[in-house]
N, C-alpha and C positions, 0 to 999 in steps of 0.2 A: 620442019618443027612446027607444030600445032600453037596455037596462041594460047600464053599464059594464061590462066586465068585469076581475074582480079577480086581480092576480098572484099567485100562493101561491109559497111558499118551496121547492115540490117541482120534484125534476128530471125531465126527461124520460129513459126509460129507455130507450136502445138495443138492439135486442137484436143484438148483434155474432157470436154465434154461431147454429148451427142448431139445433131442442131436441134434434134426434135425432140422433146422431154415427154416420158410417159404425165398427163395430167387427168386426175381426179377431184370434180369437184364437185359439192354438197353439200346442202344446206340442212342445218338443223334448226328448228320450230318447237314450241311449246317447250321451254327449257324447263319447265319443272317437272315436268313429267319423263323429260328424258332419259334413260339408261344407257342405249349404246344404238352406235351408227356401223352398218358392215358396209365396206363400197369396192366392188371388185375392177379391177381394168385389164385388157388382154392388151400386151404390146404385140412387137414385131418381134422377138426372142422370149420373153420372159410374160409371167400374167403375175400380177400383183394386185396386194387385199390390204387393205385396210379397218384398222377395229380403233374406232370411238369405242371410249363406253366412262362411265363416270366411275370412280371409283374412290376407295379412303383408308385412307390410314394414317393412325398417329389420333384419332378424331378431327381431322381436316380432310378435307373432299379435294379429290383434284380433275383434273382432265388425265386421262391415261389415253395412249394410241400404242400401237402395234400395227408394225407393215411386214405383209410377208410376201416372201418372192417363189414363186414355181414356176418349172420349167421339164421340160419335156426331153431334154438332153441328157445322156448319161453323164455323170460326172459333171456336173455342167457349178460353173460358180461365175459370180458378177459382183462388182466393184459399186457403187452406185452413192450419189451426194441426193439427201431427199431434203427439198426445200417444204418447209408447212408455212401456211399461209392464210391467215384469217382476212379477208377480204383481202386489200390488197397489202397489206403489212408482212413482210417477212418474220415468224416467230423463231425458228431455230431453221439451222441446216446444216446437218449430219452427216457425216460420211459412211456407211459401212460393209462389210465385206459380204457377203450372201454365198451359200453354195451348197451342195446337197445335202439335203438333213442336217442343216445347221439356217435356217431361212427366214428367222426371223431378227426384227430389231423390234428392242420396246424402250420405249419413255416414258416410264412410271408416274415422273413427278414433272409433268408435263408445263402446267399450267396450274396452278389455283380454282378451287371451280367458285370461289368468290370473288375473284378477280376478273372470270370468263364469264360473269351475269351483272357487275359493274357498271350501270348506264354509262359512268364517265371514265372508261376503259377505250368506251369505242370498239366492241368485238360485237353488240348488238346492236341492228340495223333495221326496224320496221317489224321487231321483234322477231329478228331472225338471224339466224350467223352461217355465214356463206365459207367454208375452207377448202382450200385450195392444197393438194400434194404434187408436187411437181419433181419426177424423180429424173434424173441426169446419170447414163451409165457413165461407165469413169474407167478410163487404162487400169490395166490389173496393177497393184504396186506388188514392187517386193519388198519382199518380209524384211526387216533387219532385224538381226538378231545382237539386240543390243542389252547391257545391265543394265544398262537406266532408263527406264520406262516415264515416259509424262502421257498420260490419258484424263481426257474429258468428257465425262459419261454423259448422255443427251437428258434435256431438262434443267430441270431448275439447279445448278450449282452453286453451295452455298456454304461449303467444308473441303478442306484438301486434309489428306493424309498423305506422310511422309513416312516412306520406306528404304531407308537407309539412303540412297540418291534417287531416288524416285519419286515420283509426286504424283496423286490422283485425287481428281477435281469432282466431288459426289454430291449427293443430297443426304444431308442429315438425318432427316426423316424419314427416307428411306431405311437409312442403316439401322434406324434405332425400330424399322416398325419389323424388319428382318429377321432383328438377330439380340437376342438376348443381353449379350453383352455389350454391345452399342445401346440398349432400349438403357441400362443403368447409368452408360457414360453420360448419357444424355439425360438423365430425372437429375444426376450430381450436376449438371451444367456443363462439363468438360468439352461439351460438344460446338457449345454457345460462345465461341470465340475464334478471334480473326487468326488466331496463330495456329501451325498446321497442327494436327495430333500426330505422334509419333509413335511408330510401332521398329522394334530393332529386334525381336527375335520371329520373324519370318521371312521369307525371302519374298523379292519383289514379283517373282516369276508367280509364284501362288496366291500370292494373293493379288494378282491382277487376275486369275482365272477364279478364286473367289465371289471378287465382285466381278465378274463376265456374268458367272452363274445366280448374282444377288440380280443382276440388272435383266438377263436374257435367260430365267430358268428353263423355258420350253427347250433348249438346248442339252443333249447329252455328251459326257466323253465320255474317253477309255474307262473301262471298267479295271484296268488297273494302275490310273489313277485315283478310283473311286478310295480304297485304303489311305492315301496321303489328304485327300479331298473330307475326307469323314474326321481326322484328325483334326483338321481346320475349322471344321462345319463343328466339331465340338469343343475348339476351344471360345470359338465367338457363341458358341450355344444359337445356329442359325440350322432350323428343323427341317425347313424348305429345302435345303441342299442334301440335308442326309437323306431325306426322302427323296431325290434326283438321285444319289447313288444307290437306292433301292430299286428306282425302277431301270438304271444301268445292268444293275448284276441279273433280274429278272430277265429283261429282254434278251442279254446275252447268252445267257444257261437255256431260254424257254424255246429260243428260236434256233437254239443250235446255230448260232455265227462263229462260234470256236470251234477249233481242230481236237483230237483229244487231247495233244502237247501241250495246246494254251488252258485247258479245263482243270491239266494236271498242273499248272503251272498257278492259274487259278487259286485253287485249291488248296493250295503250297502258299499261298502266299492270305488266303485266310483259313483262318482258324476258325472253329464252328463256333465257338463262346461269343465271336463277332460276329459270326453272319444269327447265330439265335437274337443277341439282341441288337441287329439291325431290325430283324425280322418281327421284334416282340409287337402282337395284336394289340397291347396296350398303350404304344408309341407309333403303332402305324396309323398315318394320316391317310384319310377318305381321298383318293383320287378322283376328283370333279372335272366337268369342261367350266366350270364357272368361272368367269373374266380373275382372273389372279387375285385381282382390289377391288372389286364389286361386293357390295353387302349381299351375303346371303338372302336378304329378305326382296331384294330389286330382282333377284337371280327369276327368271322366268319357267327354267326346266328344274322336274328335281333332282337330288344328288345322286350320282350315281352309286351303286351298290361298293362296300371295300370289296378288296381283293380278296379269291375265294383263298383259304390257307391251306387247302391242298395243295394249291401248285407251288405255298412258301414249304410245304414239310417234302414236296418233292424237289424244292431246289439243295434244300440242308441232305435228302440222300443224294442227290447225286455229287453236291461238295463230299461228302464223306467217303463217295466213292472212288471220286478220283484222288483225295485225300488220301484213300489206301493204298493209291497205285502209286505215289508217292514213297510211301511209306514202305513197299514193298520193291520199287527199285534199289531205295538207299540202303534197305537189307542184303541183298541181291549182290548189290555193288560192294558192303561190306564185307561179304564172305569170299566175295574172288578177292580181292583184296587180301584178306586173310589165308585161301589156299595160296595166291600167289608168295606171301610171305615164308610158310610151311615149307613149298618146294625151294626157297633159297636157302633155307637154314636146313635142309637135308643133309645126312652125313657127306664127308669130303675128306678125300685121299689128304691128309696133310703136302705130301711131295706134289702135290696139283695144283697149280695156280692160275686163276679163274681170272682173264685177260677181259672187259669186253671192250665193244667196238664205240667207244663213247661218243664217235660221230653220226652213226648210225640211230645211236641212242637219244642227241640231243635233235634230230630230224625228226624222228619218231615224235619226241615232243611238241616240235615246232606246229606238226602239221595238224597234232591233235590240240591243240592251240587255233589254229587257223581254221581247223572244223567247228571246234564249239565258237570262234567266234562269227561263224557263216551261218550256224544254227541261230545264234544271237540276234541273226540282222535282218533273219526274215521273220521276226516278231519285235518289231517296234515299238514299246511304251511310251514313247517322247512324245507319240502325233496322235491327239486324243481322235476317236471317231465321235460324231456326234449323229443324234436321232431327233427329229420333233417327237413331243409329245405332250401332257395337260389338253388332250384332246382337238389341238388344232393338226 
């Protein structure tokens, strides 16, 4: 017999980070003239970018940053804790998820940019300010798929909303510089207190991917959640997001990434009266690379041209088209339906009595059950896809 072996009172030690941290570090100079710092670094998997740039909203200035991750890997995603660091003081440190075409993280409401030129702050040094990003990859977590959501959006948190048992930790000024109907909550003051605001007719699931898309709009999803997404983007009167689901449904029609079952399905699932005034020239926003919260007038390039409207009156024919094929199955389907009918109410011998095999009959169903729900499974709406884009 082999020797027992003994439990000891020690733990086992994970190593949750990596020993060697991607670091970037930069100093910015002549702060009043500053608009934006770009600082790129190449790891040993991953190359990562970083964007300083001043930015405002609300009429207060802040520090804004954005870290973006790329990589050369198909499929490829990473876990990653990003410590920022103004000389040697730790300012935040973040956790978040990275993976293909979904690769950035922003912090909008980062810093105060009057509290970041503040002699008696201590973030200036010999009129100069030295930051430090030190990024740590991190074991993949899993997901849990929980009701109750607690999330802490990076930056200045300074408001929590409460969603039925859930709770999210934001910036006010954010919301209100977003979205319409936060810019009111907050002229009434509703916004300017310690008790959380309550919201009970949305669900927590949505409006966590609301403010995903208020905090990280360079991010795309499913274009068929773009329909549930636009319903929300107009009840909060937030333009930034429906203009994300315009450039969802464009890319996905322009690039041909759908099959014609999902185009049909698509199509089916909007009506042209919504995609005309998705599309309306007079509510379509100029798509720019300009920093998100940078003043137009610091903006160095100029604006890029709108979108040509041919290729919007070529998305409305070809909705329309598959629209029709819609339209023209359920016809289709209605009249065999209808001869099927015909040939059972045909004349019949009274003395005949029509036996069927009702086991036969209820398989028959099962399995056309089982087919459309296999048809169902290889088109997933649950797992949004997401694209960069706002030009980076």
């Amino acid at each position: 017999m082999g020797r027992r072996k003994e439990k000891h009172g020690g733990t086992k030690q994970v190593e949750s980070f990596a020993k060697s941290p991607t670091v970037m570090r930069f100093a910015i100079a002549n702060l009043e003239k500053f608009n934006d710092k770009l600082f790129v670094c190449s790891a040993e998997k991953f190359n990562w970018t970083a964007h300083f740039y001043r930015g405002r909203f609300l009429n207060e200035e802040y520090v804004v940053f954005d870290i973006y991750c790329h990589c050369h890997i198909p499929n490829w995603s990473c876990d990653a804790k990003v410590d920022v660091r103004i000389w040697d003081n730790t300012l935040y440190s973040i956790e978040h998820h990275y993976e293909l075409r979904r690769n950035c993280m922003s912090c909008p409401a980062f810093l105060k940019w009057d509290d970041f030129i503040d002699p008696t702050k201590g973030y200036i040094r010999d009129g100069r300010v030295v930051v430090e990003i030190h990024i740590f990859e991190m074991p993949k977590k899993i997901q849990k798929n929980s009701a109750v959501i607690v999330k802490e959006y990076p930056g200045i948190r300074n408001f929590t909303i409460s969603v039925g048992k859930s709770r999210f930790y934001v910036n006010r000024e954010l919301l209100a510089h977003t979205s319409e109907f936060f810019h009111r909550e907050y002229d009434y003051g509703r916004l300017d207190t310690a008790e959380p605001y309550f919201l009970d007719d949305i669900s927590p699931i949505d409006f966590k991917l609301y403010l995903d898309l208020t905090y990280h709009p360079k991010q795309y999803f499913s274009a068929y959640h773009a329909k549930d997404m636009l319903i929300i983007a107009k009840r909060f009167l937030n333009v930034e997001v429906v203009t994300t689901c315009q450039n969802v449904i464009l890319e996905d029609l322009k690039e041909n990434k759908l099959s014609t079952k999902d185009k049909a399905r698509l199509a089916e699932a909007y009506d042209l009266d919504t995609v005309r005034e998705l599309f309306n020239p007079e509510t379509l926003l100029r798509p720019s690379i300009c920093p998100r919260f940078m003043p137009i007038e610091r903006y160095k390039e100029d604006e890029r041209p709108s979108p040509v409207y041919d290729e919007v009156t070529a998305v409305l024919a070809e909705l329309d088209h598959y629209r029709q094929i819609v339209i023209s199955r359920g016809a289709n389907r209605q009249e065999k339906e209808e001869e099927h009918l015909c040939e059972q109410s045909g004349e019949i011998d009274d003395d005949v009595v029509i036996i069927e095999n009702v086991v036969e009959k209820e398989n028959e169903e099962d399995v056309g059950e089982e087919g459309a729900r296999e048809e169902e499974e290889d088109f997933d709406i649950s797992v949004p896809s997401t694209s960069g884009c706002y030009g980076y």
